[in-house]
Backbone as JSON, one array per atom type, in Angstrom:
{
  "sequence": "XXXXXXXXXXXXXXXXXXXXXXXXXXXXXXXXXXXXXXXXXXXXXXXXXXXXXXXXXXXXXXXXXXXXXXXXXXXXXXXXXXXXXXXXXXXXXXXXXXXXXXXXXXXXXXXXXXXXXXXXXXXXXXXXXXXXXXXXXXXXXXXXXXXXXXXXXXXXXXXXXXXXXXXXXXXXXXXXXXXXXXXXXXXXXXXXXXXXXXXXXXXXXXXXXXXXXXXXXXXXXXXXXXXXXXXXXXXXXXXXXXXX",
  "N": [[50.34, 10.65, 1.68], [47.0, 9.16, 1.22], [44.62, 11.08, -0.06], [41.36, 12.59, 0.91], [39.35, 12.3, -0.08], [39.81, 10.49, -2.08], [38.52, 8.06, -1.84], [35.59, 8.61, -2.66], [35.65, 9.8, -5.13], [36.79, 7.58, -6.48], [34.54, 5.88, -6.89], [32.29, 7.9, -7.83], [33.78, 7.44, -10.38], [33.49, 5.0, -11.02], [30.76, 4.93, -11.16], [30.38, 7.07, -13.39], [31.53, 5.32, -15.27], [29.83, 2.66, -15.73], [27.27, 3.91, -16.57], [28.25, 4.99, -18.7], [29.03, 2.71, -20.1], [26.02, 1.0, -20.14], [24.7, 3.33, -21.73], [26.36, 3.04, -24.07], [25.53, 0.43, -24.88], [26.3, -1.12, -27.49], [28.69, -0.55, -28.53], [30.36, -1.64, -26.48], [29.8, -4.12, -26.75], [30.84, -4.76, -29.23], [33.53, -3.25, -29.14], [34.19, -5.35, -26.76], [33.92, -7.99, -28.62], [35.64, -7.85, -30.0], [38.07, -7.6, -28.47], [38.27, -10.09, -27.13], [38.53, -11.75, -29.94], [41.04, -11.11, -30.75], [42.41, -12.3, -28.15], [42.59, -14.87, -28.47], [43.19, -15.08, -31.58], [46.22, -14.35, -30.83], [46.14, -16.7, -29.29], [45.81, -19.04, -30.71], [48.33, -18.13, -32.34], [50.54, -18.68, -31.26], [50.09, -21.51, -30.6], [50.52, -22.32, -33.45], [52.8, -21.2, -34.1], [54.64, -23.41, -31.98], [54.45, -25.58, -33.49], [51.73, -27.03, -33.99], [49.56, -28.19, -36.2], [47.38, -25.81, -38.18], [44.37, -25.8, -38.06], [44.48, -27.28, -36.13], [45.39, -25.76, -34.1], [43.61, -23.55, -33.52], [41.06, -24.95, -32.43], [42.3, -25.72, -30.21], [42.91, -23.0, -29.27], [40.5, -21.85, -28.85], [39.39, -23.59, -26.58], [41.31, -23.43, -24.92], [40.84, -20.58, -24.49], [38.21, -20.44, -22.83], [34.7, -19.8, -22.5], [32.71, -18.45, -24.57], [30.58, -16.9, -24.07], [29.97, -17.14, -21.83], [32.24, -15.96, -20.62], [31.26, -13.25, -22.15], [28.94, -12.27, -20.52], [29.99, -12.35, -18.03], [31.78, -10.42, -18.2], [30.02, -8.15, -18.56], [28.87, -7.88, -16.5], [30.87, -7.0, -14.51], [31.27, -4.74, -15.69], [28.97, -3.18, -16.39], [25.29, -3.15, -14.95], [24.1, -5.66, -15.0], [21.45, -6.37, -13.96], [19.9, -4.18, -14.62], [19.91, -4.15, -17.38], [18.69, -6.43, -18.12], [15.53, -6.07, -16.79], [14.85, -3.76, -18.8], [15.0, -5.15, -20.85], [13.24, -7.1, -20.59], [10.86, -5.67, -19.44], [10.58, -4.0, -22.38], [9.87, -6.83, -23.75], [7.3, -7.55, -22.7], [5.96, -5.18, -23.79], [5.83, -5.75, -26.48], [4.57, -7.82, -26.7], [1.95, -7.18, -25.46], [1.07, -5.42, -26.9], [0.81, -6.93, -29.73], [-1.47, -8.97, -28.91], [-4.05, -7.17, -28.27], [-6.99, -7.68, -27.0], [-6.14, -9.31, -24.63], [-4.55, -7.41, -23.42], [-6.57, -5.76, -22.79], [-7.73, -7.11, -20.66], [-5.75, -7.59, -18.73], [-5.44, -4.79, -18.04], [-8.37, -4.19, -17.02], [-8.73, -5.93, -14.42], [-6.41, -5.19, -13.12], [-7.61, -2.29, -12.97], [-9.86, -3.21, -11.18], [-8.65, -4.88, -9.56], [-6.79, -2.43, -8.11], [-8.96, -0.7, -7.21], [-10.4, -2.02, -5.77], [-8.53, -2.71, -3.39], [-8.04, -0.2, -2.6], [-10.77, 0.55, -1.64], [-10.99, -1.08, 0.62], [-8.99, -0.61, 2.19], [-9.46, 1.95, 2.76], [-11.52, 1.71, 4.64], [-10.62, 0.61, 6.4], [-8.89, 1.77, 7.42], [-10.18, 3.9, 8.42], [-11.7, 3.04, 10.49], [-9.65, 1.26, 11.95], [-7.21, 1.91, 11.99], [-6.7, 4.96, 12.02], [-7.05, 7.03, 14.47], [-10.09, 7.65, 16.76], [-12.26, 10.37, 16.61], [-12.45, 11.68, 19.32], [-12.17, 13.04, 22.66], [-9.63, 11.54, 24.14], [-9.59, 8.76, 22.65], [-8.14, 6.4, 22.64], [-8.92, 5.41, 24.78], [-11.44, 4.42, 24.53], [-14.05, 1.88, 25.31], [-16.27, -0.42, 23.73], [-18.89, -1.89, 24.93], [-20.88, -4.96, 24.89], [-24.05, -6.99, 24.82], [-24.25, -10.23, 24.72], [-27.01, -12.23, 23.72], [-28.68, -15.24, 24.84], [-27.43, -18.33, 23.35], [-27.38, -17.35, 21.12], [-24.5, -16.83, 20.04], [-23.16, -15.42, 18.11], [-24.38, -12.71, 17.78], [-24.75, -9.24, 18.93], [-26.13, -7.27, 21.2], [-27.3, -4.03, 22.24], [-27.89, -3.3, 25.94], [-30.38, -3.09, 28.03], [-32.02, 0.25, 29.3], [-32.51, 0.01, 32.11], [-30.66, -1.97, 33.21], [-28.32, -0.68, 32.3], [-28.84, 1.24, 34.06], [-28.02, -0.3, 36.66], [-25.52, -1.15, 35.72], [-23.77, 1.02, 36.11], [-23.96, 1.66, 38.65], [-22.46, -0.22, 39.68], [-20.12, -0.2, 38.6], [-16.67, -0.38, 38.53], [-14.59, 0.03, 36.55], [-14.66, 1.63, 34.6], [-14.69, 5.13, 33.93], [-17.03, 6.55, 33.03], [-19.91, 5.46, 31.98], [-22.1, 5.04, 29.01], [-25.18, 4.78, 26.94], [-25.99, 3.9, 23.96], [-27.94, 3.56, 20.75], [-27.03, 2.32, 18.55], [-27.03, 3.69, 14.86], [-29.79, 4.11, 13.38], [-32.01, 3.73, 10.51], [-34.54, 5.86, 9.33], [-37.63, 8.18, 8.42], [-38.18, 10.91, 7.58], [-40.78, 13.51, 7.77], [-42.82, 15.86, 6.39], [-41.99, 18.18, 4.91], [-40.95, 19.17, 2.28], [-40.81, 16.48, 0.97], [-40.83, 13.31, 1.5], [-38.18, 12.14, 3.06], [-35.09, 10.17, 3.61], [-33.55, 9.5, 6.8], [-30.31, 9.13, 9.44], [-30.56, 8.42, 12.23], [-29.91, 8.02, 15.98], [-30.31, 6.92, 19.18], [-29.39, 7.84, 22.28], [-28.24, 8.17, 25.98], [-28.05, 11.07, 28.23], [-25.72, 11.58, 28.99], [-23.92, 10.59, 27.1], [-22.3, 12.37, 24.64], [-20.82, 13.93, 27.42], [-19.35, 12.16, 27.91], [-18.0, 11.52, 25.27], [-16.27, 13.7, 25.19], [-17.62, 15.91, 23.66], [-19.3, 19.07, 22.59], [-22.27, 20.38, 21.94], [-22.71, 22.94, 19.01], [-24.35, 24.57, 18.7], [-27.05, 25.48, 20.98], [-27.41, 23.19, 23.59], [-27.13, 19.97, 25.33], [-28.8, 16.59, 26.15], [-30.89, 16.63, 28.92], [-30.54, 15.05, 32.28], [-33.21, 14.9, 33.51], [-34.78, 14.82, 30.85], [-34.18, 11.88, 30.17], [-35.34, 10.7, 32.3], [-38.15, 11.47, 31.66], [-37.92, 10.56, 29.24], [-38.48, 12.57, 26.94], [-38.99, 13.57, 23.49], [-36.25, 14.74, 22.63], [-34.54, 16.95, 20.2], [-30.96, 16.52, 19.04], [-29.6, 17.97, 16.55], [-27.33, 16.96, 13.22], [-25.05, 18.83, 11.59], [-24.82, 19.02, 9.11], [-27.51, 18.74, 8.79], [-28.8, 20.78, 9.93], [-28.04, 23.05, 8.18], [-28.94, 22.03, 6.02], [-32.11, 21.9, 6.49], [-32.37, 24.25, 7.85], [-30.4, 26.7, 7.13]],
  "CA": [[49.08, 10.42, 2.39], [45.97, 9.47, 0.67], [43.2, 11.95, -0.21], [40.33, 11.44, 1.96], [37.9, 12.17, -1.03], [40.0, 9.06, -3.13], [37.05, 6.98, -2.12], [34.56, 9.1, -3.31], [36.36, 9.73, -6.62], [36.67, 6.33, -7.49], [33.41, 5.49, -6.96], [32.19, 8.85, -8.95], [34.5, 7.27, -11.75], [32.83, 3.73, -11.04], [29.17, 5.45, -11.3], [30.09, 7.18, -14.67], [31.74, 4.32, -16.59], [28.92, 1.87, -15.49], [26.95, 4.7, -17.33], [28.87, 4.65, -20.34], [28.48, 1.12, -20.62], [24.73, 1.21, -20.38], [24.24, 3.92, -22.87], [26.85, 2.51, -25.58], [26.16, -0.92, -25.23], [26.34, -1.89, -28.46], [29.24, -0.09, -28.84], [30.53, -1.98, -25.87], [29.57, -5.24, -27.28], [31.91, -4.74, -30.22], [34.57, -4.05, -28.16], [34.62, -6.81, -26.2], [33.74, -9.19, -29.32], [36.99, -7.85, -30.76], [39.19, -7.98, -27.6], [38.18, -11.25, -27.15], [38.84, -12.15, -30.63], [42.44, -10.77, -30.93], [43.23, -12.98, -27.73], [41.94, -16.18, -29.37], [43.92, -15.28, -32.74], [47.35, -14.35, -30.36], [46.78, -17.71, -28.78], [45.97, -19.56, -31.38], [49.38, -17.77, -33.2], [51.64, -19.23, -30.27], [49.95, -22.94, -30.89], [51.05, -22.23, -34.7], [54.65, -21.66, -33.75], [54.9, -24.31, -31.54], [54.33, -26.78, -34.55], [50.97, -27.16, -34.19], [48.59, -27.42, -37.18], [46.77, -24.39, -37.73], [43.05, -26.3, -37.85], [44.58, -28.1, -34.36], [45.36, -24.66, -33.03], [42.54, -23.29, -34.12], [40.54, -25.25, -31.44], [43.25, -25.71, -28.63], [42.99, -21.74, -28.46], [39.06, -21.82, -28.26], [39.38, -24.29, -25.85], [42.04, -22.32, -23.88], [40.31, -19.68, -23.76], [36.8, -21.13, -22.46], [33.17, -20.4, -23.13], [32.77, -17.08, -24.62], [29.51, -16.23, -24.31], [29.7, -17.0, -20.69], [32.76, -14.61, -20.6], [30.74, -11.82, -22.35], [28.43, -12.23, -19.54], [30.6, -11.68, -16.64], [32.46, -8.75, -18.08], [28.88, -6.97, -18.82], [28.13, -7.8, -14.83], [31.31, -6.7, -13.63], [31.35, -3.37, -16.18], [27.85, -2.91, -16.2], [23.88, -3.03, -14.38], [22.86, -6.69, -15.74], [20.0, -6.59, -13.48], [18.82, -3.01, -15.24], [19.53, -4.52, -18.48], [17.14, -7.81, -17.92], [14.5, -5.29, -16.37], [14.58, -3.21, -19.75], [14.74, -6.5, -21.69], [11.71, -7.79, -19.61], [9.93, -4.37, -19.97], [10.17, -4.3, -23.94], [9.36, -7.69, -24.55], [5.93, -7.27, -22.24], [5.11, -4.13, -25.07], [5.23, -5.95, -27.65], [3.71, -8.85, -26.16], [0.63, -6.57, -25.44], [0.74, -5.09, -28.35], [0.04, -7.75, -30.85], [-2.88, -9.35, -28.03], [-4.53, -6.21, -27.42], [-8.09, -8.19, -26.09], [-5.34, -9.83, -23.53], [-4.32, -5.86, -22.58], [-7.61, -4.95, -21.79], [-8.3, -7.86, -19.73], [-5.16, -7.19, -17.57], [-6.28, -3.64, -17.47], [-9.89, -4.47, -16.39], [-8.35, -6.71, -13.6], [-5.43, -4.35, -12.32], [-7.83, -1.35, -12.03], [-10.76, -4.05, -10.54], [-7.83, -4.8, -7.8], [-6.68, -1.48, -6.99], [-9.84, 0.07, -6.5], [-10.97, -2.89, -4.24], [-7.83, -3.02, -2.34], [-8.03, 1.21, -2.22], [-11.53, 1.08, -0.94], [-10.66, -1.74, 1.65], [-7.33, 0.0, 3.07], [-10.11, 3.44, 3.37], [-12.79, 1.62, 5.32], [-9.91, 0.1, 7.24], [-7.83, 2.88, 7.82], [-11.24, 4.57, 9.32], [-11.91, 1.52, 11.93], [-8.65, 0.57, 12.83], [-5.99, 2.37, 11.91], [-6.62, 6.14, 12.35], [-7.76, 7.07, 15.93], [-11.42, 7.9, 16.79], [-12.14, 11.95, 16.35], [-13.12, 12.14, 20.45], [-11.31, 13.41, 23.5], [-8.74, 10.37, 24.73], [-10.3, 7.71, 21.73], [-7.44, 5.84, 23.08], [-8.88, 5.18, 25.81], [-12.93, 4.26, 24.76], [-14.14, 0.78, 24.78], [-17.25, -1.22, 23.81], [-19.38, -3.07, 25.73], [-22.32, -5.54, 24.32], [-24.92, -7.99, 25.17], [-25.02, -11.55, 23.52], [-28.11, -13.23, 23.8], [-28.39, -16.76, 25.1], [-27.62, -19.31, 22.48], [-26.93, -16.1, 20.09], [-23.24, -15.6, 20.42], [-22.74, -14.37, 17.1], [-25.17, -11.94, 17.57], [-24.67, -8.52, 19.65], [-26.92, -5.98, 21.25], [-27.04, -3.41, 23.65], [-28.61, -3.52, 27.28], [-31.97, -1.82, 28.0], [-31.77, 1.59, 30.12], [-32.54, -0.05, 33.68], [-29.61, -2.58, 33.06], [-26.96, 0.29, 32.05], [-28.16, 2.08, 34.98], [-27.69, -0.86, 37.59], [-24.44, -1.42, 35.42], [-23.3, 2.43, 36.4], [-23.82, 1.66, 40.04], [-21.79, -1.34, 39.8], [-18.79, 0.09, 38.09], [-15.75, 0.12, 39.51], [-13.77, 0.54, 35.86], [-14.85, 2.81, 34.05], [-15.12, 6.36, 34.25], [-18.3, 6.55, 32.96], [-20.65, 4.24, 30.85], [-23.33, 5.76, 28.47], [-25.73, 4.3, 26.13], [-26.32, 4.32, 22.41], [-28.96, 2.13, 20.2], [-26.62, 2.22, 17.16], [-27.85, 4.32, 13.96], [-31.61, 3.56, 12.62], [-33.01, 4.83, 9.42], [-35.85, 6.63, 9.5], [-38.09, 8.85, 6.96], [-38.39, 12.6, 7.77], [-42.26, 13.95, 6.45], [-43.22, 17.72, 6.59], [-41.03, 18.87, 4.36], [-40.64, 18.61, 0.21], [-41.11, 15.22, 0.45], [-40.14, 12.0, 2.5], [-36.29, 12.3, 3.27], [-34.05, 9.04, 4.38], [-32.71, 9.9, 7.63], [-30.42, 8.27, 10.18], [-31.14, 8.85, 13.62], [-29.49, 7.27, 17.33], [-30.93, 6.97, 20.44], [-28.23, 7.58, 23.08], [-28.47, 8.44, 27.34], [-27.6, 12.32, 28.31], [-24.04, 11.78, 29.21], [-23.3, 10.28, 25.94], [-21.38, 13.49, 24.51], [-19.96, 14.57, 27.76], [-18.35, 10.98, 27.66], [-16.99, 11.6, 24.39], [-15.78, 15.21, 25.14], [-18.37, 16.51, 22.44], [-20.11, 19.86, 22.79], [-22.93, 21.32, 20.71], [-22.05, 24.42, 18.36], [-25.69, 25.94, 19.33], [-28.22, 24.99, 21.79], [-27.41, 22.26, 24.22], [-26.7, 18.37, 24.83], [-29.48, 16.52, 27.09], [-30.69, 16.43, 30.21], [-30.97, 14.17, 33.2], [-35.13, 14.48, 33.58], [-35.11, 14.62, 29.58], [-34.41, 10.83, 30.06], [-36.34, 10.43, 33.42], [-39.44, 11.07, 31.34], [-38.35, 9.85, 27.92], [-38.92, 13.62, 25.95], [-38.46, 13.27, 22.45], [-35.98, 15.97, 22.34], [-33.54, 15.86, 19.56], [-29.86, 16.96, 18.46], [-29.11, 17.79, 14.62], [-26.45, 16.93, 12.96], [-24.66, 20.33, 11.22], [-25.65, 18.65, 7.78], [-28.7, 18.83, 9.03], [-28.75, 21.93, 10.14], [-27.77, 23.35, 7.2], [-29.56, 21.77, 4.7], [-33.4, 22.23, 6.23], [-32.33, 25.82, 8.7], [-29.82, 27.24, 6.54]],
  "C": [[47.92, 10.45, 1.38], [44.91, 10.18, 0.54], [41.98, 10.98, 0.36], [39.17, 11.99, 0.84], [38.55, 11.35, -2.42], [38.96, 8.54, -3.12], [36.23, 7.43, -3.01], [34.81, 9.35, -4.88], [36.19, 8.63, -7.1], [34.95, 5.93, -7.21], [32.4, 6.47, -7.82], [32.68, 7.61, -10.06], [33.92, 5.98, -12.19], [31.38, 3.87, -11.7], [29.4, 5.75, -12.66], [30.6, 5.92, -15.52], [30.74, 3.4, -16.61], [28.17, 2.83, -16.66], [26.9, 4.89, -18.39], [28.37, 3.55, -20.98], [27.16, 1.3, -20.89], [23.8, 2.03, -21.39], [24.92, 3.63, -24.4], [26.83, 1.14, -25.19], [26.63, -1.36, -26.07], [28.16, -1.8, -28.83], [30.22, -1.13, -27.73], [30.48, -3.32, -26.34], [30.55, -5.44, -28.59], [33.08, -4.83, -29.94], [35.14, -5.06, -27.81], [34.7, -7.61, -26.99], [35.66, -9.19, -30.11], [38.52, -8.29, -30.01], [39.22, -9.49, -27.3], [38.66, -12.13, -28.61], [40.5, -12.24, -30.83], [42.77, -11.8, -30.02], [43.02, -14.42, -28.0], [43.1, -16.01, -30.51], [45.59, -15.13, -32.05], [47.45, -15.72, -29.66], [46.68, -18.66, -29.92], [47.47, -19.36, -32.4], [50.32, -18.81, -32.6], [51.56, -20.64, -30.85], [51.14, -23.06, -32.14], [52.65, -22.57, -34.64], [54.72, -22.26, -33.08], [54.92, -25.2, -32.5], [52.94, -27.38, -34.57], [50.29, -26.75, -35.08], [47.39, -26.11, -36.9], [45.2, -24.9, -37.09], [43.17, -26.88, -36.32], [44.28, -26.66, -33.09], [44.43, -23.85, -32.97], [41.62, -23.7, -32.87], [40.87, -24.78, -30.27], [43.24, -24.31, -28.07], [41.4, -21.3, -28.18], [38.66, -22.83, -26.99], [39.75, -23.47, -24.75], [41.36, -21.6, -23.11], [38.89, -19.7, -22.8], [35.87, -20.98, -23.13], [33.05, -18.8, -23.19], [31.76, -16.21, -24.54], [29.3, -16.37, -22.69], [31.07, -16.02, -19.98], [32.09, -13.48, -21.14], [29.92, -11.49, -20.69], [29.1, -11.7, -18.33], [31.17, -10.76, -16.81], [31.0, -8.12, -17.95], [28.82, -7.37, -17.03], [29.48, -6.89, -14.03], [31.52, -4.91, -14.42], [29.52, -2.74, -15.94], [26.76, -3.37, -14.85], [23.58, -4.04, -15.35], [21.6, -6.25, -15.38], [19.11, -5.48, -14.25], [18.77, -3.68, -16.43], [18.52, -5.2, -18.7], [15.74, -7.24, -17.57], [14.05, -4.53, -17.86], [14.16, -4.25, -20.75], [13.39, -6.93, -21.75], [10.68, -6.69, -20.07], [9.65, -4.58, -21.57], [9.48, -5.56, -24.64], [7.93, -8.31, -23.75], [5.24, -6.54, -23.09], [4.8, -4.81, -25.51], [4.61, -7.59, -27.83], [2.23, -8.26, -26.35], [0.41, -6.05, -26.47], [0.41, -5.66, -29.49], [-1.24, -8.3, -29.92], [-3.81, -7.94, -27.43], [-5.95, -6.43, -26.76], [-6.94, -9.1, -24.67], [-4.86, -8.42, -22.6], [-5.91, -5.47, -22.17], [-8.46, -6.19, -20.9], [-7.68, -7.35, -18.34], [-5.49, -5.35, -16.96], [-7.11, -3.28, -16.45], [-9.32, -4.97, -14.9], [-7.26, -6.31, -12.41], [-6.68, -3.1, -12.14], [-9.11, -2.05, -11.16], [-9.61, -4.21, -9.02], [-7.35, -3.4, -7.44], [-7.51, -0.92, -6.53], [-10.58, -1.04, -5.65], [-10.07, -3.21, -3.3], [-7.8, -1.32, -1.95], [-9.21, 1.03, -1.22], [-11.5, 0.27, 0.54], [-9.56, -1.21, 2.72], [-8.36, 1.5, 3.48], [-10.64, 3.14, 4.06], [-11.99, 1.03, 6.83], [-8.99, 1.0, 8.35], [-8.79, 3.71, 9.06], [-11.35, 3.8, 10.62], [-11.32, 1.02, 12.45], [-7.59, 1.54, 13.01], [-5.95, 4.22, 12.27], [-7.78, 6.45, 13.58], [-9.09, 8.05, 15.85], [-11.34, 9.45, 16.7], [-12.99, 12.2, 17.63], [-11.97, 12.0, 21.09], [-10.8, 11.91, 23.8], [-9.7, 8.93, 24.23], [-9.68, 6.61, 22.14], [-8.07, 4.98, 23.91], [-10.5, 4.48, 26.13], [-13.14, 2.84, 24.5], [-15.89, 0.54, 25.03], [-17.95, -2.15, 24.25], [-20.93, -3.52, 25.2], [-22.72, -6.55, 25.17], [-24.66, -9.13, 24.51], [-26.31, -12.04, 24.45], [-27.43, -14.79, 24.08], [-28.76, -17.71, 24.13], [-27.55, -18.27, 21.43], [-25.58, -15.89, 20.19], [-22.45, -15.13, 19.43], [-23.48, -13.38, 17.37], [-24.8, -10.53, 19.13], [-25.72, -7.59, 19.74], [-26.95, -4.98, 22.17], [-27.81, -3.33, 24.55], [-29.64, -2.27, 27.53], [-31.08, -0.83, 29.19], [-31.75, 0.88, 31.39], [-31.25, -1.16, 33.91], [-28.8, -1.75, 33.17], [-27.0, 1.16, 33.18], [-27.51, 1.11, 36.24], [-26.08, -1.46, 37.1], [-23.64, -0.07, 36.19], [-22.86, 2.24, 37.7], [-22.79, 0.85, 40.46], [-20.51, -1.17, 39.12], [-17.75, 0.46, 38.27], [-14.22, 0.0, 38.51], [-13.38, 1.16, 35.28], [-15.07, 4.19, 34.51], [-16.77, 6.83, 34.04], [-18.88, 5.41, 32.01], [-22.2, 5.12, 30.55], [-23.74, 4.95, 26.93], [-26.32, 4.41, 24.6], [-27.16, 2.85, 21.76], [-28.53, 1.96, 18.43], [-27.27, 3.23, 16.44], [-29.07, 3.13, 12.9], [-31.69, 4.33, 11.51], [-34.45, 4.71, 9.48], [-36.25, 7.41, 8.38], [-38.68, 10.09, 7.91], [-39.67, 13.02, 6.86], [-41.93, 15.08, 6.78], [-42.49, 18.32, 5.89], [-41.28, 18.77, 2.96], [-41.03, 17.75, 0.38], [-40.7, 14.52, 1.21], [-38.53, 12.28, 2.19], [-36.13, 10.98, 4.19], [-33.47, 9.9, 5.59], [-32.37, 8.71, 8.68], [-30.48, 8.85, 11.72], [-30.45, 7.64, 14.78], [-30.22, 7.42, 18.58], [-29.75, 6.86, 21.68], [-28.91, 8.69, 24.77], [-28.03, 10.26, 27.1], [-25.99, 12.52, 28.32], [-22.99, 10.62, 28.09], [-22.42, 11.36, 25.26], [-20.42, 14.26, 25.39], [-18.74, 13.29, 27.87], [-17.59, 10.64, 26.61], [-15.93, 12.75, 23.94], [-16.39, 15.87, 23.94], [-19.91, 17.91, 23.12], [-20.78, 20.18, 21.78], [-22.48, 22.37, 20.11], [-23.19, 25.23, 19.22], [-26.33, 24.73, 20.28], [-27.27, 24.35, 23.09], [-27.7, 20.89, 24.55], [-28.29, 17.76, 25.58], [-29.63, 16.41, 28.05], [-30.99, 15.27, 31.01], [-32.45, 13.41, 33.09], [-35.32, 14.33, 32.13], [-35.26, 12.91, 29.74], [-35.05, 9.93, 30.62], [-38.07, 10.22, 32.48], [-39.85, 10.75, 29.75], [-39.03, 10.8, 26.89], [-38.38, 13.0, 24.97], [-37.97, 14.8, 21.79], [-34.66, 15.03, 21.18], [-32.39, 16.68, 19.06], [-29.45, 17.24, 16.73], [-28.37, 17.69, 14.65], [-25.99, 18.42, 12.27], [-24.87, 20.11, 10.02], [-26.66, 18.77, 7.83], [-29.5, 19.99, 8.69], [-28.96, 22.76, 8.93], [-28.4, 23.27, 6.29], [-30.79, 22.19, 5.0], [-33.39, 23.81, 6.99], [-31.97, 26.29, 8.76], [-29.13, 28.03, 7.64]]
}
């Protein structure tokens, strides 16, 4: 009965001689040039004693035997990893390619780290906007709704307050619908000095529609938007930076 770890054995034994080969090629290459030779000079012997001149037999056993450089070849594929060899081959003779052109190496340089850091920062801005889900309760589940203008329909904007509320009344898909005027920049005085800031304009039930609570204080209210206070939310950068 055969051993049920034969397979694995021979294939072990397959893995290291491949191995062998690959680290003595050369040594391997001798070999073969010799085994190959001997059966060339044993056939060419036979021709001999048959009565054939030696210079005749001489051929007739290079003939015989075929094309010997396309026999080296198929033993190295069936003893060895051509494909690693041609890869190492390929590899070395890229060095010293670059190595005598070295204004040709720092072009491809320039040009490989020019594409990865513009296909890095494209796959980050992407990854943010498409691919990794929004950072609010059931993001899954939020969608956008715009205005086009007439005879604008590249162009998007969002619907004044008495629109979004007669949209509210009229909504029979959503759970809720709440309004935002995108981010604005603005310039912050009273302080050190003029500060860049960006700033949104959004309805009261904008945060409970994204499941977002304040850390401190509280979100806005109803009459806050009834009479249009200019109350306002910080961000925690904010916070931080001017009310420590």
């Amino acid at each position: 009965m055969r051993s049920l770890f034969a397979p694995l054995l021979e294939r072990l034994s397959e893995l290291g001689r491949r191995v062998r080969m690959l680290v003595r090629r050369e040594r391997f290459d001798r070999e073969l040039e010799d085994e190959m030779r001997l059966h060339r000079e044993m056939k060419e012997r036979e021709f001999v004693e048959a009565g054939v001149s030696r210079e005749e037999a001489h051929y007739a056993a290079r003939r015989r035997f075929g094309n010997a450089t396309l026999l080296k070849e198929s033993s190295r594929s069936a003893w060895g990893w051509t494909w690693l060899e041609d890869t190492v081959q390929d590899v070395r003779y890229a060095f010293r390619s670059l190595r005598r052109n070295p204004g040709f190496v720092s072009v491809v340089v320039f040009s490989l780290a020019l594409g990865i850091g513009a296909n890095s920062t494209i796959f980050s801005v992407m990854n943010t906007l498409l691919y990794r889900p929004l950072p609010y309760h059931g993001a899954d589940r939020l969608a956008a709704i715009w205005e086009t203008p007439l005879g604008h329909a590249d162009q998007r904007q969002a619907p004044p307050i008495a629109e979004l509320l007669d949209w509210r009344k009229q909504n029979h898909v959503f759970e809720d619908i709440a309004l935002t005027s995108g981010t604005e920049s603005s310039i912050l005085s009273g302080t050190d000095g003029p500060e860049p800031i960006r700033i949104q304009d959004v309805t009261p039930n904008f945060f409970d529609l994204l499941g977002m609570k304040p850390i401190l204080g509280r979100i806005f209210t109803a009459d806050e938007m009834q009479e249009l206070t200019q109350t306002v939310i910080l961000s925690d950068s904010f916070w931080k930076r001017h009310f420590n």
